[in-house]
Legacy VTK file of the C-alpha trace (Angstrom):
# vtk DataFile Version 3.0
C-alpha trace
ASCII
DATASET POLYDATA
POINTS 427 float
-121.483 18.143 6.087
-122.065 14.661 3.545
-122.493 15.432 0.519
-123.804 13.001 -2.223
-125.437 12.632 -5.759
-128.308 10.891 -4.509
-131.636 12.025 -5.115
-134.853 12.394 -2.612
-136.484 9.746 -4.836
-133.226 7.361 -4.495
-133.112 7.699 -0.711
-136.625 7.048 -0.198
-136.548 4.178 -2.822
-133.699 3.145 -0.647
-134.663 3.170 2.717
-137.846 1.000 1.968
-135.518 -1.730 1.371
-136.344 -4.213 4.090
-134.248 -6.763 6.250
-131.421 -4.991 7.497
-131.302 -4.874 11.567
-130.749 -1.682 12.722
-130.458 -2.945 16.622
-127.564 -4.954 15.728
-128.480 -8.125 16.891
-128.894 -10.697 13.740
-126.558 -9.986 10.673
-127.554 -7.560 8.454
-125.064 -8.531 5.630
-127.154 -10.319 2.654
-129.927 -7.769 3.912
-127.837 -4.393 3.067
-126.239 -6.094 -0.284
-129.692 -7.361 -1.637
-130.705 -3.701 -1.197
-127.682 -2.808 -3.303
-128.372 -5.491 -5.978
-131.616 -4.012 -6.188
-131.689 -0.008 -6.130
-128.396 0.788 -6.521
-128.290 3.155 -4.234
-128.874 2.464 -0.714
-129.090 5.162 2.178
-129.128 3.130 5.375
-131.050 4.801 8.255
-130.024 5.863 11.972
-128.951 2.655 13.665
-126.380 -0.415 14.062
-125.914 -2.864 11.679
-123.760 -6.059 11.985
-121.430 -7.362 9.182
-120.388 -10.515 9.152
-119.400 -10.819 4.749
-118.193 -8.196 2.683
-120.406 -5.708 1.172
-119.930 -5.339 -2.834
-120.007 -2.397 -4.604
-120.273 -2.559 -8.623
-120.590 0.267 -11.664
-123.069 3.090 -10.576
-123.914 1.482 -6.973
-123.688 3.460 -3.515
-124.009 2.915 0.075
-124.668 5.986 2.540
-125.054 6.402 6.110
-127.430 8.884 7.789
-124.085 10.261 8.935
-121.360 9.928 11.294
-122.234 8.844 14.959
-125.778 7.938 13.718
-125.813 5.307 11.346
-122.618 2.553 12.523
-121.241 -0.544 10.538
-120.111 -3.342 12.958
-118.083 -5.769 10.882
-117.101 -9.277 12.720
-114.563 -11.789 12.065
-112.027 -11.783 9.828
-113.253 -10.092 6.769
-113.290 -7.123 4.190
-115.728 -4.188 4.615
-116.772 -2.947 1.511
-115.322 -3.849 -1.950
-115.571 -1.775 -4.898
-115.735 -3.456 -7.979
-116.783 -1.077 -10.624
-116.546 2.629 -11.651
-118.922 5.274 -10.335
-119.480 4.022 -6.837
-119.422 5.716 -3.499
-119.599 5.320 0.347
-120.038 8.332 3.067
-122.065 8.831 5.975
-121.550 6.339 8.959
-119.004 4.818 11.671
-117.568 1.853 11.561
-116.832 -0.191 15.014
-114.426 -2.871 14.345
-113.945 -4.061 17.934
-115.664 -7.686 17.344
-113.187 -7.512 14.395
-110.415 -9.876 13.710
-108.507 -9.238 10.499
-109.718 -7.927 6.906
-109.470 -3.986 5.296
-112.153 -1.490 5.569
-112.039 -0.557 1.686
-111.102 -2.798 -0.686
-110.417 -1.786 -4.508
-110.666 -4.935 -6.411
-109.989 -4.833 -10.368
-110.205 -8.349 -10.913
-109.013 -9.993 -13.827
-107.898 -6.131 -15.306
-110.936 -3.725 -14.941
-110.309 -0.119 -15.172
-111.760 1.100 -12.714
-112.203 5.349 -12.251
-114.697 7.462 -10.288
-114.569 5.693 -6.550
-115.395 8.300 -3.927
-114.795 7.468 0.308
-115.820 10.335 2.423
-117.264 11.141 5.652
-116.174 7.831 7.673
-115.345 7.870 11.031
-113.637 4.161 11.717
-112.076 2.652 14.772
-109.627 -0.272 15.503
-109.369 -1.005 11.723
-106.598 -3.682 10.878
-106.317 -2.295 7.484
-107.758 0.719 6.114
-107.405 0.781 1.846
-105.554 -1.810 -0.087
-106.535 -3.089 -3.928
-106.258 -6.555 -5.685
-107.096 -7.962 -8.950
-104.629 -7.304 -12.070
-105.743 -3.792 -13.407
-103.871 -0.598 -13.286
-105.984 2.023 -13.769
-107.756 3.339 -10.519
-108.906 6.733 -9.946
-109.774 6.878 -6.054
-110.908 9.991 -4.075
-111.002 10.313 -0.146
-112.119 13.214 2.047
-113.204 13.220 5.385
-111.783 9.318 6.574
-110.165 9.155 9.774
-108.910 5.993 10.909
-108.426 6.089 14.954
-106.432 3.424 17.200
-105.288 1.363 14.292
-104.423 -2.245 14.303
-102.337 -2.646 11.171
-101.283 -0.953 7.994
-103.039 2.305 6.676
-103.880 2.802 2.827
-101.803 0.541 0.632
-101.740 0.134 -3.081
-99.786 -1.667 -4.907
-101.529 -2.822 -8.732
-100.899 0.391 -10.060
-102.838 3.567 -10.176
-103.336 6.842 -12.210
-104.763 9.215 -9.582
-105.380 8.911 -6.016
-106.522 12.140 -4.009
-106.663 11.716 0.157
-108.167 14.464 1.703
-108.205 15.492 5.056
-107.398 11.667 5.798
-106.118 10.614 9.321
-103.979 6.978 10.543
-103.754 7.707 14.270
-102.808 5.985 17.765
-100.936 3.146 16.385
-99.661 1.302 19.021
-97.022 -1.062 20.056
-98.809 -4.012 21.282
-100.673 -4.541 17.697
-99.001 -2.686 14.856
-95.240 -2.531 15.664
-94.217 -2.638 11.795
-96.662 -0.915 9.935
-96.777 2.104 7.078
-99.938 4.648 7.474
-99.645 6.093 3.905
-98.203 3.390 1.654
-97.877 3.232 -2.432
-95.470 1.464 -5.076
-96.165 1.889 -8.388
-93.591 -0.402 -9.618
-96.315 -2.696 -11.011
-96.323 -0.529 -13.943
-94.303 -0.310 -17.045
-93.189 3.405 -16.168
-93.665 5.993 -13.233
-97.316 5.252 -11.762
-99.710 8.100 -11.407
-100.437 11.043 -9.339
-100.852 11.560 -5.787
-102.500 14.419 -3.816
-102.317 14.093 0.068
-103.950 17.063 2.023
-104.325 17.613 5.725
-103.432 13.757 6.360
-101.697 12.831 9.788
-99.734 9.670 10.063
-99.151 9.218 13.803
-99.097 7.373 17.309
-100.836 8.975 20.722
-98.753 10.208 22.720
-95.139 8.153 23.104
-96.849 4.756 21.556
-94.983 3.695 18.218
-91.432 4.690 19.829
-90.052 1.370 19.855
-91.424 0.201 16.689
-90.788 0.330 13.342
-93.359 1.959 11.883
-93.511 4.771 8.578
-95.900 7.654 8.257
-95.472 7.601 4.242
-93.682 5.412 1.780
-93.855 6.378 -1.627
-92.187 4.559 -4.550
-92.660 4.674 -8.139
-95.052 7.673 -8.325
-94.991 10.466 -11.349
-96.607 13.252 -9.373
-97.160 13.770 -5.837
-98.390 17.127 -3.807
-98.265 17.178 -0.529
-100.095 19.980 1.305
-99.984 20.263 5.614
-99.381 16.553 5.650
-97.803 15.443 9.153
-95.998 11.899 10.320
-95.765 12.583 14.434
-94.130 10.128 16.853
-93.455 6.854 14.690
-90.886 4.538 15.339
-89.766 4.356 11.437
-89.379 7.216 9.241
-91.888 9.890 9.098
-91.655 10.245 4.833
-89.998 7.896 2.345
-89.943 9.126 -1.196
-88.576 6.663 -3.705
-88.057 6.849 -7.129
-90.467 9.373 -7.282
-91.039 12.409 -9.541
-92.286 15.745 -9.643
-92.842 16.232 -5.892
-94.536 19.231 -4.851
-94.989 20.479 -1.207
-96.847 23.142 0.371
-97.769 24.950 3.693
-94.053 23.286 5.489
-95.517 19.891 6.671
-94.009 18.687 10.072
-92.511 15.532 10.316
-91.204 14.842 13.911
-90.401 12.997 16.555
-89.762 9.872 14.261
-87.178 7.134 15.401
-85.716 7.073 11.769
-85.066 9.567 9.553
-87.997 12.089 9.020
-87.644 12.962 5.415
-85.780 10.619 3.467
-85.871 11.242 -0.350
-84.255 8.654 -2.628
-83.300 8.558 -6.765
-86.291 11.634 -7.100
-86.132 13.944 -10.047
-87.978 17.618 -9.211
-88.748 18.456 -6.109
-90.032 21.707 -5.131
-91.963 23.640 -3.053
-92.002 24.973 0.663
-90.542 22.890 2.782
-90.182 20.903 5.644
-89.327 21.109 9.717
-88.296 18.872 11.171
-88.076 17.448 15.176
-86.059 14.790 15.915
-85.704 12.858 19.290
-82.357 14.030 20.374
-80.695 12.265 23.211
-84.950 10.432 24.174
-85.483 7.598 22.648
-84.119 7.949 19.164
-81.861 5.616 16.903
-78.298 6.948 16.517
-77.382 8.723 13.534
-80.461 9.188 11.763
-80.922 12.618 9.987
-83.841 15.344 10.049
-83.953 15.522 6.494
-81.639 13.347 3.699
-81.403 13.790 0.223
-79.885 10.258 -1.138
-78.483 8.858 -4.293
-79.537 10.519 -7.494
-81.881 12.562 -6.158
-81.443 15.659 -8.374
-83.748 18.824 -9.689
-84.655 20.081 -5.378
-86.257 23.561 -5.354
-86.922 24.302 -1.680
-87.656 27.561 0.210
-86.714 26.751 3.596
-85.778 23.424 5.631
-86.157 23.624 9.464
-84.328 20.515 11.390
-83.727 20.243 14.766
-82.697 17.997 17.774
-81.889 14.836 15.045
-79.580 12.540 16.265
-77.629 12.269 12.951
-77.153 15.524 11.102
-79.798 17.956 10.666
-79.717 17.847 6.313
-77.621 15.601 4.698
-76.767 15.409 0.980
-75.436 12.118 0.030
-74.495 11.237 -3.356
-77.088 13.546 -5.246
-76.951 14.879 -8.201
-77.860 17.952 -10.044
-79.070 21.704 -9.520
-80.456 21.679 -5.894
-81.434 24.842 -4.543
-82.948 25.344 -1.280
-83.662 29.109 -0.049
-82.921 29.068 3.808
-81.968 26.021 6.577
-81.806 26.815 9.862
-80.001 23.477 11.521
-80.042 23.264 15.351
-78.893 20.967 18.119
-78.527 18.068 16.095
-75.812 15.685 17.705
-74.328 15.347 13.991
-73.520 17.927 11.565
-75.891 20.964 10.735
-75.560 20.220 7.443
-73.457 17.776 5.546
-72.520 17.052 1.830
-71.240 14.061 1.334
-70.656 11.008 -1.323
-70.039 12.072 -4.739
-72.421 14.454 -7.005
-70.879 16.584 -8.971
-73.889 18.988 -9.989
-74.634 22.050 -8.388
-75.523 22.675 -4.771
-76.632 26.315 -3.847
-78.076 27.701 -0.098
-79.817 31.229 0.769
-79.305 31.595 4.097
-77.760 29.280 6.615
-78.067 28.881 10.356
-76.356 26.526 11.850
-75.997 26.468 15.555
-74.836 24.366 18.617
-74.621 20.820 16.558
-72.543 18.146 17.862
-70.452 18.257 14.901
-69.687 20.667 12.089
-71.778 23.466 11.666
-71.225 23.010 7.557
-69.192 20.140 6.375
-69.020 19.669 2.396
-66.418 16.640 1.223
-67.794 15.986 -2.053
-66.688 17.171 -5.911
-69.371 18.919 -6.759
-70.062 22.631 -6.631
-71.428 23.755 -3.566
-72.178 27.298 -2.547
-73.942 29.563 0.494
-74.707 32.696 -0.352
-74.885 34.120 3.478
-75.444 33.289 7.095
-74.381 32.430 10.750
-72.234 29.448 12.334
-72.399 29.483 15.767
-71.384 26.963 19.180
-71.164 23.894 16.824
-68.656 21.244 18.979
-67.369 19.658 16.067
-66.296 22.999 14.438
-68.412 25.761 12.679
-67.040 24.888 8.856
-65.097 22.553 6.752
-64.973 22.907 2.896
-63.700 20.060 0.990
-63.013 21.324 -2.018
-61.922 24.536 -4.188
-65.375 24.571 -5.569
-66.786 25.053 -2.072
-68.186 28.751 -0.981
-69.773 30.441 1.641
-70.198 34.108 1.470
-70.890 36.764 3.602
-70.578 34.368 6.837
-70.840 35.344 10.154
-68.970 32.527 12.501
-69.313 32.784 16.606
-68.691 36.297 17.101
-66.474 37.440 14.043
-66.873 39.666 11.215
-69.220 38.663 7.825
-66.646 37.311 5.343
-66.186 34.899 2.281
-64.368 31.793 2.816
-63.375 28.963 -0.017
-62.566 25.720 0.170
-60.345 23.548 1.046
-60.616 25.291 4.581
-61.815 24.984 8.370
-62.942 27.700 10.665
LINES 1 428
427 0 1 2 3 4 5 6 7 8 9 10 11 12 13 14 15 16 17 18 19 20 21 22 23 24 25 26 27 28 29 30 31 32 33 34 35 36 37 38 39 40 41 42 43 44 45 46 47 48 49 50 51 52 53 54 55 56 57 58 59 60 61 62 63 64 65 66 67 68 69 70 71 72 73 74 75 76 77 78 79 80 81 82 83 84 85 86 87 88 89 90 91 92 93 94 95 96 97 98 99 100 101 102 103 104 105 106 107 108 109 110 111 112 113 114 115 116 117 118 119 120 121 122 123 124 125 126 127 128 129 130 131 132 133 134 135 136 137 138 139 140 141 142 143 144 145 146 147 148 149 150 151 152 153 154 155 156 157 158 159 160 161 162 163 164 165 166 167 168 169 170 171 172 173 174 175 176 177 178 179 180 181 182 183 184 185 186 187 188 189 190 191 192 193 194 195 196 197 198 199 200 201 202 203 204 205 206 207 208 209 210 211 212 213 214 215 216 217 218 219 220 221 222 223 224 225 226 227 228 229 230 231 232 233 234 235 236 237 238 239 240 241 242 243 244 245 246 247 248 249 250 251 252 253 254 255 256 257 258 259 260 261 262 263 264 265 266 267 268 269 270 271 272 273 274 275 276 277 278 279 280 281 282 283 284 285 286 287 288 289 290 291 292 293 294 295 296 297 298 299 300 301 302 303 304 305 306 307 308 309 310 311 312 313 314 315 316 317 318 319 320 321 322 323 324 325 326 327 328 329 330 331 332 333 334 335 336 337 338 339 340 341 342 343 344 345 346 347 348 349 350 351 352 353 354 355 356 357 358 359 360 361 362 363 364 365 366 367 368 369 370 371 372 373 374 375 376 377 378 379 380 381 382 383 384 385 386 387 388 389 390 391 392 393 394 395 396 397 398 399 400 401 402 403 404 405 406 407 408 409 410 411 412 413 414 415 416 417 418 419 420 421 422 423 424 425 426
């Protein structure tokens, strides 16, 4: 159900505003934004309503729909949606059909020439065929955006981008869906870089948000479900990429990541989780599908922990049917702990640790069966221990420790008997 701070005197105020076609027909544009101009706040009634300029939202102004399915916004051309251009607004309540669309982004977040802007609200929106869903402009840095409730469905181009900076952005229950091949072979659903900003940009809280293609569309392509750069705090909660050609997460230079409820990222033609030079990251979990032997790019990991990525609290990692290994370690640094990892059928290693790092590296549990490679391979300087577990059917070999400061305990490989073994050695 909408939910809104309008008033029975605003709506009625509102819906007496005249002009705006609710057949469709003749452009309701100048109709809808005079209405704006004039009450604020504008509740448009049951109907269809063409769009041929963008609709401008300033400081205490909103524009609701008599809800989903009943009140529908039919931009045309090449142009923006709705632009929000002051603090205090909000949007909710309708469809948008952007098949007589030819470019432009639904939502728009402009700051001009540096405006602050805090307190925008998108909720309730059911859109279809978008070419771009959120981006900003303008030179400020400070936007506080929330969105619950906006699903985006057979998309055209790139999903929510920002890019001038921001302090906190919370996407609710948020869906990029169907791309497809044909129209949006190179595109990121959930994409944000900070790096405009001096430091670390602000937080990030994505909930219940699917980045995705129908069915086997997006295969081929090089698409990303999330790309995240620059960002001080991010929690992700039941967030899924799903059959994308790129990766299915990208985290950056990111820090404090939190994640909850073991998201899913699968079926991705890259890598899908990829975490890069990120400081803290905790929480549940992932699993992890890849495409195997179907359609995937060689060598490209369930889940890889990269450069000075340091400070990983994890309860569990699931990876499966990768084509590179299931979790790879390459080059990361300090104190990463991760409860249980279950690796299996991955044509490269179960798990690998590779490329330098000489912090501390410490597993729970560890299954690691029938991989094309090692079960456990370690080759690095750094300490590395497992504190229990099972090897089993790996081709490549069920263990190789590199180094003296290598340890698995209480190990169970193919059939044997539990024992301790370290490094250097191979079983």
């Amino acid at each position: 159900m909408m939910q809104s701070d309008l008033t029975p005197d605003m709506i009625q105020a509102a819906l007496t505003a005249p002009g705006a076609d609710a057949s469709g027909l003749t452009d309701s544009s100048a109709a809808i934004q005079a209405a704006i101009d004039r009450y604020s706040n504008v509740v448009l009634a049951p109907g269809r309503y063409l769009i041929t300029t963008p609709l401008t939202l300033s400081t205490n102004q909103r524009l609701i729909g008599s809800g989903e399915g009943l009140t529908t916004l039919a931009p045309a051309g090449d142009m923006d949606l709705i632009r929000f251009a002051g603090s205090n607004v909000e949007t909710a309540g309708y469809s948008v059909d952007n098949s007589n669309r030819t470019g432009g982004t639904d939502f728009v977040i402009d700051t001009g020439s540096g405006a602050n802007l805090t307190g925008i609200r998108i909720h309730d929106i059911y859109c279809e065929q978008s070419y771009q869903a959120l981006s900003d402009l303008g030179t400020g840095i400070y936007v506080q955006l929330r969105m619950d409730r906006v699903k985006h469905l057979r998309h055209r181009g790139p999903g929510y981008v920002m890019r001038r900076g921001f302090s906190f952005l919370y996407i609710d229950f948020s869906n990029t869906l169907e791309f497809t091949n044909s129209v949006s072979p190179n595109f990121i659903g959930f994409d944000f870089d900070g790096a405009t900003l001096s430091g670390p940009a602000g937080g990030l809280y994505l909930g219940l948000n699917l980045a995705g293609s129908a069915g086997e569309a997006g295969t081929t392509s090089a698409q990303n479900g999330f790309v995240i750069q620059h960002a001080a705090e991010i929690h992700f909660e039941r967030c899924r990429a799903d059959t994308l050609g790129g990766d299915g997460l990208l985290l950056n230079a990111c820090n404090n990541v939190y994640f909850s409820d073991s998201p899913f990222y699968g079926l991705c033609g890259g890598m899908q989780v990829r975490i890069r030079d990120s400081i803290y990251v905790e929480g549940s979990g992932f699993t992890v599908r890849g495409r195997g032997t179907i359609g995937g790019a060689a060598s490209q990991h369930g889940v890889s922990f990269e450069g000075g990525t340091s400070e990983i609290s994890l309860a569990r990692i699931s990876a499966r049917e990768n084509t590179g290994d299931g979790i790879n370690f390459n080059g990361t640094g300090s104190n990463i702990q991760i409860g249980a990892i279950s690796a299996r059928s991955n044509i490269g290693n179960g798990v690998q640790k590779q490329g330098g790092g000489r912090g501390t590296t410490e597993i729970g549990n560890l299954m690691a069966i029938a991989n094309g490679a090692r079960g456990l391979l370690t080759d690095d300087a750094g300490a590395f221990g497992v504190k229990g577990g099972l090897l089993n059917a790996n081709v490549g070999g069920n263990l190789e420790l590199g180094s003296d400061l290598h340890v698995a305990r209480s190990m169970t490989i193919e059939s044997g008997a539990c024992g301790d073994y370290t490094g250097p050695v191979t079983a």
